[in-house]
NUSEVEX-214212 format. One record per residue: x, y, z of N, C-alpha, C, CB in turn; residue number from 1; residue in one letter. Coordinates in steps of 0.02 Angstrom, whole numbers, m for minus. Glycine has a CB too. Layout:
<zalums>
ZALUM   n_c1   n_c2   n_c3  ca_c1  ca_c2  ca_c3   c_c1   c_c2   c_c3  cb_c1  cb_c2  cb_c3 seq type
ZALUM      X      Y      Z      X      Y      Z      X      Y      Z      X      Y      Z NUM    A
...
</zalums>
This chain:
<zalums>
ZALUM   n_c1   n_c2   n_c3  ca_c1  ca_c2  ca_c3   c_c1   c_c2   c_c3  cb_c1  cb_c2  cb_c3 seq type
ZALUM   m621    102   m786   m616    163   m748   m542    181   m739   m652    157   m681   1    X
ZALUM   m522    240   m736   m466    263   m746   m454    260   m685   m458    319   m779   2    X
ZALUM   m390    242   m645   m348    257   m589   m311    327   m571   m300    212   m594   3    X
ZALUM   m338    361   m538   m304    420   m515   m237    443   m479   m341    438   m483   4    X
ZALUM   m202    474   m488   m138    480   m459   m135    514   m413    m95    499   m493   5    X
ZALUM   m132    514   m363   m126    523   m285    m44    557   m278   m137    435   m237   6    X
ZALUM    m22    617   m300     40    638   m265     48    673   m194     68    678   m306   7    X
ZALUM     76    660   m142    116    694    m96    127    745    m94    160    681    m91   8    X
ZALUM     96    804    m71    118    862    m79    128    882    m11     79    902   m119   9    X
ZALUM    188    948     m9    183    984     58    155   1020     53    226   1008     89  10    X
ZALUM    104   1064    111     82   1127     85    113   1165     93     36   1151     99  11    X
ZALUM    117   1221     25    156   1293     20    109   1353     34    190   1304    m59  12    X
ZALUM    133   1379     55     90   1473     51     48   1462     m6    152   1558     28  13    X
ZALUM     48   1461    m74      9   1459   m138    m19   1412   m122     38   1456   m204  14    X
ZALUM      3   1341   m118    m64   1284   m118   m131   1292    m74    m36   1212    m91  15    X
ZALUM   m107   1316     m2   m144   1345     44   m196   1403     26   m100   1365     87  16    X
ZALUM   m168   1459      8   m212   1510    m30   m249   1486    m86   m173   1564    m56  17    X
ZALUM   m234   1441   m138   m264   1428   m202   m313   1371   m179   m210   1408   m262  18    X
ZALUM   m308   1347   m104   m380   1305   m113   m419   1344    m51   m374   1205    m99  19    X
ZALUM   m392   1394    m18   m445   1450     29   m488   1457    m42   m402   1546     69  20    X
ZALUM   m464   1512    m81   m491   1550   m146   m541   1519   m151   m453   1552   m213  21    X
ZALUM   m537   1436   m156   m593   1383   m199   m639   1398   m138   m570   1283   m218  22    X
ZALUM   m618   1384    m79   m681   1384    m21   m721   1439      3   m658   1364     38  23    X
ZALUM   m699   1494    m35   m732   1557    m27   m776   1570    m76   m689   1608    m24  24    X
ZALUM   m740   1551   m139   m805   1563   m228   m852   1532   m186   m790   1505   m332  25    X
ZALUM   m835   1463   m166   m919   1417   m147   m947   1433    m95   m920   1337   m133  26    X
ZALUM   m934   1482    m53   m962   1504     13   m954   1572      4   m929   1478     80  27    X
ZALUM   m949   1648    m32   m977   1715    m34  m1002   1726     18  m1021   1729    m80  28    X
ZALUM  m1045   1725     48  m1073   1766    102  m1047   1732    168  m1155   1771     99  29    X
ZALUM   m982   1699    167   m996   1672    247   m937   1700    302   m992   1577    249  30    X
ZALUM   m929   1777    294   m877   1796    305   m851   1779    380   m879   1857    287  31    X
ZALUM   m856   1750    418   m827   1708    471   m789   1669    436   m872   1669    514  32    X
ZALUM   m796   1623    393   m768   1572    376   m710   1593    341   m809   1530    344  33    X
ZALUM   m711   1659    313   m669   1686    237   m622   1712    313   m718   1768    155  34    X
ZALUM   m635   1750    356   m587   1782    422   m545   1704    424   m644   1811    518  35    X
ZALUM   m583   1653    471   m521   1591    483   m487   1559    422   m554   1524    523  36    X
ZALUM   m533   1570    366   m475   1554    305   m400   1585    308   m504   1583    234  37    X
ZALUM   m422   1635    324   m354   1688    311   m302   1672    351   m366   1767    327  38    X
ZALUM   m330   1666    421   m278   1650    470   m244   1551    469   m325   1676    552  39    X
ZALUM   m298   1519    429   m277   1443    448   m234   1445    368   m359   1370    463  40    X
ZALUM   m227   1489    322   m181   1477    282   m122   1501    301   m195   1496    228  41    X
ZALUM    m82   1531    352    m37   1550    371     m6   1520    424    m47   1598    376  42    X
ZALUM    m67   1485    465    m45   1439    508    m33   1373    494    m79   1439    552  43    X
ZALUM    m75   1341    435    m58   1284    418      5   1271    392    m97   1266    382  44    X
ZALUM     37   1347    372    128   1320    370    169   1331    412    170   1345    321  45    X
ZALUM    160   1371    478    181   1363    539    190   1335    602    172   1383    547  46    X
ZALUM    120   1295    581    105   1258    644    114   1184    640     35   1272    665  47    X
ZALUM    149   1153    690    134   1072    669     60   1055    671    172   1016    723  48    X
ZALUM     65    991    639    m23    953    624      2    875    596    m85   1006    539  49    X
ZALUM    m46    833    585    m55    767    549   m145    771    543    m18    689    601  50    X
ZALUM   m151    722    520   m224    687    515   m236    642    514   m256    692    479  51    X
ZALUM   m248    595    583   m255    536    592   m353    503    585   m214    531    665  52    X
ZALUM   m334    467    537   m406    420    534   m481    488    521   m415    364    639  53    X
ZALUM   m448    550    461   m510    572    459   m525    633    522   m555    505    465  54    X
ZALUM   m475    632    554   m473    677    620   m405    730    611   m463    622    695  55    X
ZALUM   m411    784    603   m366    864    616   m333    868    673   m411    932    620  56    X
ZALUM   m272    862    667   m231    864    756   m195    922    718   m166    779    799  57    X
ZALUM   m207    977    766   m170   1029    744   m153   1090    823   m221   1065    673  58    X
ZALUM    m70   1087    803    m71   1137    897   m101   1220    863     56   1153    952  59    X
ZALUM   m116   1220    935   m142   1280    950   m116   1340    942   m156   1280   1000  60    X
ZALUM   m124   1390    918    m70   1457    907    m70   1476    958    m81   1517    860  61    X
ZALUM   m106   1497    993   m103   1536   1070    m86   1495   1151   m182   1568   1079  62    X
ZALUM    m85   1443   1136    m76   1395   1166    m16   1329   1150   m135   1381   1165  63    X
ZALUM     50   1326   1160     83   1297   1124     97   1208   1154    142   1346   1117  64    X
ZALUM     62   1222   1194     58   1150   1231     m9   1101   1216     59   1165   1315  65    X
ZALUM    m78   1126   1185   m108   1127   1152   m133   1081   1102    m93   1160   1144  66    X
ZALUM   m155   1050   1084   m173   1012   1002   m232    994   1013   m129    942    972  67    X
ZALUM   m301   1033    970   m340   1039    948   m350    983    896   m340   1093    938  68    X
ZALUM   m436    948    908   m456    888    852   m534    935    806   m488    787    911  69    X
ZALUM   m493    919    753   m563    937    698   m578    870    651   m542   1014    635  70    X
ZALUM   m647    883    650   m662    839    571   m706    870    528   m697    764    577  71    X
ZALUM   m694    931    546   m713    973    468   m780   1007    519   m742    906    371  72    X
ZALUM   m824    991    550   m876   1003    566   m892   1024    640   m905    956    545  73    X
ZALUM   m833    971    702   m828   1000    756   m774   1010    779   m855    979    793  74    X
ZALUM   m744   1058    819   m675   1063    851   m672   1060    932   m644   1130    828  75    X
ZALUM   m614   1047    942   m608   1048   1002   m577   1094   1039   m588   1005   1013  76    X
ZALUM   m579   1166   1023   m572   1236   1041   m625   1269   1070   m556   1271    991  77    X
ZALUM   m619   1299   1123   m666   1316   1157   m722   1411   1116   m615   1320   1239  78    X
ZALUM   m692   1401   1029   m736   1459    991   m800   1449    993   m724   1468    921  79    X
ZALUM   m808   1515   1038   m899   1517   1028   m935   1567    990   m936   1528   1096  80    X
ZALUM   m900   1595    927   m925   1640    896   m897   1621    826   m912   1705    924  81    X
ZALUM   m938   1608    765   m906   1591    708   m865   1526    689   m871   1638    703  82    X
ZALUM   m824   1516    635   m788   1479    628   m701   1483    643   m809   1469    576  83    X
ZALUM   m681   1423    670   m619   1428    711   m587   1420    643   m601   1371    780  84    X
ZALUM   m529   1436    657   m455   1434    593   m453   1352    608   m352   1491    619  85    X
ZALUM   m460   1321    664   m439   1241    637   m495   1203    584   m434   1186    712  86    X
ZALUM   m565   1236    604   m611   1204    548   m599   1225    488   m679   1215    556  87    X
ZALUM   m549   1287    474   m535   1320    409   m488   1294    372   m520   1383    416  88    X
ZALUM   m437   1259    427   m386   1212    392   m384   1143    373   m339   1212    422  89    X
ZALUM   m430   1121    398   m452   1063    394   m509   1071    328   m480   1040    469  90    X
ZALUM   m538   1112    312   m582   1137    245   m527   1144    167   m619   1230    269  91    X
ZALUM   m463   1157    187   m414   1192    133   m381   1137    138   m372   1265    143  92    X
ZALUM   m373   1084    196   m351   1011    186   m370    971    121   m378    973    241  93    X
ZALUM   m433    963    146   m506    913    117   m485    953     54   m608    922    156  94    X
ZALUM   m514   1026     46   m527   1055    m33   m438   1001    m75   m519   1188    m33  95    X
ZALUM   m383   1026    m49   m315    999    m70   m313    932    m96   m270    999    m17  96    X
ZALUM   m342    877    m46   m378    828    m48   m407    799   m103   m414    838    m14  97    X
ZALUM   m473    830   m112   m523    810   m174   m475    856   m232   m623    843   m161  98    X
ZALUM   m422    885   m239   m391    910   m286   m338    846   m325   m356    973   m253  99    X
ZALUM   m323    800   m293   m290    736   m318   m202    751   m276   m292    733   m427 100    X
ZALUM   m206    799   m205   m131    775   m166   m149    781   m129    m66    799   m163 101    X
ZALUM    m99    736    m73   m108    695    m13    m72    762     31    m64    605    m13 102    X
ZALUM    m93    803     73    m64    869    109    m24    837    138   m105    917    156 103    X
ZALUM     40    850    160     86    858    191    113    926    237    118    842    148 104    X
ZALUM    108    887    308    142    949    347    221    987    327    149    920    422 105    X
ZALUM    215   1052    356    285   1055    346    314   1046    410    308   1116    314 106    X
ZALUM    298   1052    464    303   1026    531    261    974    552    294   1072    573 107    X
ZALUM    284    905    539    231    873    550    214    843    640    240    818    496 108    X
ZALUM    161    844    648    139    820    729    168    748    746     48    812    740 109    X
ZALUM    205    739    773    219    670    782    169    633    812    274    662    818 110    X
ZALUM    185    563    799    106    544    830    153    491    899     33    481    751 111    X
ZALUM    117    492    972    165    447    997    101    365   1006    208    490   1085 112    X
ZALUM     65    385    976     24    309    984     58    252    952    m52    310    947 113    X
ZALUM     97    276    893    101    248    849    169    216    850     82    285    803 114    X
ZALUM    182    148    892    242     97    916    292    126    859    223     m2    910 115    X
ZALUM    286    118    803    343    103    753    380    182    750    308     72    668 116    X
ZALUM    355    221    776    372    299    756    430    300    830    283    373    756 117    X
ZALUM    418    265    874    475    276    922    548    248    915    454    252    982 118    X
ZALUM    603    271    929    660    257    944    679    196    976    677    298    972 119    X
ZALUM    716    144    955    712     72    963    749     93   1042    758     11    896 120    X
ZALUM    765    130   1049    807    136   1131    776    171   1171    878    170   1136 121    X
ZALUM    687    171   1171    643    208   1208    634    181   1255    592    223   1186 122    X
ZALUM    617    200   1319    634    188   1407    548    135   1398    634    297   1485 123    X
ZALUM    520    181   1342    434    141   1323    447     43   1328    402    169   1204 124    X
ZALUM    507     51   1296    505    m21   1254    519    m75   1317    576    m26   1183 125    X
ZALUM    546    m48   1372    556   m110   1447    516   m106   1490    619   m108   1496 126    X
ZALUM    503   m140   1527    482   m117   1598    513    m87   1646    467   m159   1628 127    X
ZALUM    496    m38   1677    498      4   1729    546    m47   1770    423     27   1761 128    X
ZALUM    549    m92   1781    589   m116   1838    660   m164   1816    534   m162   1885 129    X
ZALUM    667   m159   1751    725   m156   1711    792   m123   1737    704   m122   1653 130    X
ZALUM    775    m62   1769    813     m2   1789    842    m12   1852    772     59   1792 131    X
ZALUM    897    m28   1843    959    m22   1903    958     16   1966   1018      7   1875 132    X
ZALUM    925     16   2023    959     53   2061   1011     64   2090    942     57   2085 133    X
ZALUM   1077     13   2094   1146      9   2106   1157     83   2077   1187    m58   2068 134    X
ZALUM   1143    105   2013   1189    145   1976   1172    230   2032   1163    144   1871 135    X
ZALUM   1117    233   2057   1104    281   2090   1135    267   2170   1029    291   2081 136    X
ZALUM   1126    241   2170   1141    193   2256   1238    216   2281   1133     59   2234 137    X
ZALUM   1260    176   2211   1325    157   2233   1351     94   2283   1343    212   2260 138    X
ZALUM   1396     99   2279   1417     42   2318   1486     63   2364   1432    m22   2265 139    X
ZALUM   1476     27   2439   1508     75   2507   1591     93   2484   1509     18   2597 140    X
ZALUM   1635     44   2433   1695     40   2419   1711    116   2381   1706    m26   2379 141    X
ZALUM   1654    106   2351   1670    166   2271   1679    250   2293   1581    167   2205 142    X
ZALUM   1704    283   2260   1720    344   2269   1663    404   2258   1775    350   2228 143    X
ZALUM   1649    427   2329   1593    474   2313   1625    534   2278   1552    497   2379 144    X
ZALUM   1566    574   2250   1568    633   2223   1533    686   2245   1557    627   2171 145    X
ZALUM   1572    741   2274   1561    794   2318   1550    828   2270   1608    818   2368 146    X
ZALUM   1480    867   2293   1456    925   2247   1445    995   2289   1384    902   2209 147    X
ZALUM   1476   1054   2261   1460   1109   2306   1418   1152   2270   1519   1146   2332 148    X
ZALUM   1373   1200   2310   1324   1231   2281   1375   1312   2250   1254   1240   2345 149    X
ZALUM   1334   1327   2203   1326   1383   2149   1401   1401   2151   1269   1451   2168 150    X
ZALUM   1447   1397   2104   1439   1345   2064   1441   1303   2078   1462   1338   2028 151    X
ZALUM   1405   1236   2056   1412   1162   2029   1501   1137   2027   1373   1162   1940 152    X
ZALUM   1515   1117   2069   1604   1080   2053   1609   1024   2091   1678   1129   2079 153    X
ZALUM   1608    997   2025   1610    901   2042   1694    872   2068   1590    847   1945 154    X
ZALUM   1697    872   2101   1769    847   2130   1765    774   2136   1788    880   2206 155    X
ZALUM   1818    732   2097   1814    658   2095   1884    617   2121   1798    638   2019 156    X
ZALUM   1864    578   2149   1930    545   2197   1919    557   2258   2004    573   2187 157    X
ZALUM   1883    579   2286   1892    601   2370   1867    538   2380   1845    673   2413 158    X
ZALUM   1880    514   2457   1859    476   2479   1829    530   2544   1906    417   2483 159    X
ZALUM   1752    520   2576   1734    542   2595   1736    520   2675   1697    550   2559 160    X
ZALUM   1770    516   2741   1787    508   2804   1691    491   2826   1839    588   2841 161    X
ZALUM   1688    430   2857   1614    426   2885   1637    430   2961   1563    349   2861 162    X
</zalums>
């Protein structure tokens, strides 16, 4: 049996459209689906996303705080009429997919589950009680710093009279 070659691709405007096209020949009458085609090929290069384990993490257009889970069949958008643009992108994924490349975001979703993706100097990596309070505190010798309101002017050296 022959081994297949699996390339990396990002999706472009064309890759996106050229596998809608495919999901529309095989579905003709399902014009809900052909509407969120339209819109999840334009968003799938705008919007961040990944696909973890078979699952569509993709943010929300109208909502930018947002990230919506698909697996082709249910979403987690509150559409109650037709098919949502995330089940549409997640359809032009898969079609990309069974085409022999691996989709690539062009904004990709970071994932923060995932230990190795963080910054070796992440506040994650200690415990909470690691953290100094001296540095907030001060100490009675040291030189306070007088701050006055609007503007902000940090004056350093005073010694402050108790």
């Amino acid at each position: 049996m022959q081994e297949q070659i699996i390339t990396r691709t990002i999706v472009t405007p064309h890759l996106a459209t050229a596998a809608s096209m495919l999901i529309c020949v095989a579905q003709p009458s399902n014009a809900s689906l052909h509407r969120a085609l339209v819109k999840a090929e334009a968003l799938l290069i705008a919007q961040p996303w990944r696909v973890d384990v078979g699952v569509l993490h993709i943010v929300s257009h109208s909502q930018q705080n947002e990230v919506h889970l698909t697996d082709g069949d249910d979403c987690s958008c509150p559409t109650t009429r037709g098919v949502c643009w995330h089940r549409a992108a997640w359809l032009i994924l898969s079609t990309l997919a069974a085409g022999g490349c691996s989709p690539i975001a062009n904004f990709p979703l970071p994932s923060i589950l995932d230990d190795d993706e963080l910054p070796a100097e992440s506040f994650l990596d200690g415990p909470f009680d690691s953290f100094s309070d001296e540095t907030l505190l001060g100490n009675d010798d040291a030189d306070f710093i007088e701050v006055d309101f609007l503007p902000v002017l940090v004056k350093r050296g005073r010694k402050v009279a108790a």
